[in-house]
C-alpha angles and dihedrals in degrees: 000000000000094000087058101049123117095199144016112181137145126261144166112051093354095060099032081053085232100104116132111199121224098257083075097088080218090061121127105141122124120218091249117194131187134198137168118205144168105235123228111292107264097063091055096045105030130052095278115115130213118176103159141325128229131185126171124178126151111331094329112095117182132184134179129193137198102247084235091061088041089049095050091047092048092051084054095054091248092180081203089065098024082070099067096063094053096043111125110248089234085076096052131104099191132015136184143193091243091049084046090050089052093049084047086058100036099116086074087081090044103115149109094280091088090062086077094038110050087043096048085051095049096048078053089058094037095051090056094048091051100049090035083237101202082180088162097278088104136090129215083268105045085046087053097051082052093058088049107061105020101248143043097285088181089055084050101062086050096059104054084036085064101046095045091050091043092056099045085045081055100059099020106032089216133099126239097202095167104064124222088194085057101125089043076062103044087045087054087047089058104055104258100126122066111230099245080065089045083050093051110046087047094053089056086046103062082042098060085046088058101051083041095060089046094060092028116130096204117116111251094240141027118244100261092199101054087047088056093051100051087048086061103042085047088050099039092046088048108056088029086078089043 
């Protein structure tokens, strides 16, 4: 798999520059890396499947997924995958040319569609934060922390993480994955904002991305057919060279 990927970088805390190590006794962020790959041949052409790998031990968290998948949640403004093609190369492990032929293009998947999707992600985090969801996701500490303050501050800093980016992709169309409010949010992970603040902030938030995807500029919708033809330009030249 990892012969075939296109590209290894990290993602998550370390890209966003909020990442907080476990000396800190407030810690409770993973190593995540991302990659998106083409598996062997005969799983592309024969009747093998590979959707996406996953691997989790300790603090290191990897995922992998096909480019096709990658390509179909980007389409749909995933901020989990978006991410990856505004990721700064100084966070990546391995980098290719045809990874380097999908960033170049990356303004394809720049449109309104990511209004819906970045505020439906961060009412998801908003909604944990308010109802102190253990759901399983959590470790002893990050239960603890919970405890503390009274609500998810991890899913806190999310929150407010989503909608800023949201509302600079609205009028901009492009990602700024590595934050330059990062210790604001660090601070928020933390603990040190009450939650009526984080819940305030939010509310005028989602009120500012509102008022951005009214005046954005951004089509509705990518071409679906340019997207299509990069993926298989990207595919054919791929397995052309295996």
């Amino acid at each position: 798999m990892w012969d075939n990927s296109l590209v290894l970088m990290y993602r998550g805390s370390h890209s966003h520059g909020t990442h907080i190590p476990n000396s800190n006794p407030g810690s409770i962020d993973d190593t995540d890396i991302f990659g998106v790959c083409l598996p062997p041949r005969d799983y592309f052409f024969g009747i093998k499947t590979f959707d996406q790998f996953e691997c989790k031990e300790g603090e290191w968290d990897v995922l992998v997924y096909d480019l096709r998948k990658f390509i179909r949640l980007v389409e749909k403004a995933n901020p989990n995958v978006l991410n990856a093609l505004w990721t700064p190369e100084k966070f990546y492990i391995r980098n290719t040319d045809l990874w380097r032929k999908l960033v170049v293009s990356r303004d394809i998947f720049s449109c309104k569609k990511i209004y819906h999707s970045f505020c439906g992600y961060a009412y998801g985090q908003l909604h944990k934060m308010e109802n102190m969801a253990y759901n399983g996701y959590m470790g002893q500490k990050r239960k603890g922390l919970v405890d503390k303050f009274g609500y998810d501050t991890k899913n806190a800093q999310h929150l407010v993480r989503l909608l800023r980016q949201g509302v600079e992709f609205m009028r901009t169309g492009k990602l700024v994955v590595e934050r330059p409010d990062a210790e604001e949010l660090k601070q928020i992970k933390l603990g040190a904002w009450s939650i009526d603040k984080v819940k305030r902030v939010a509310s005028d938030l989602f009120k500012e991305m509102e008022s951005a995807k009214n005046e954005s500029k951004l089509p509705e919708s990518v071409d679906a057919e340019l997207v299509n033809a990069l993926t298989v330009e990207i595919t054919s030249t791929h397995y052309a060279k295996r």
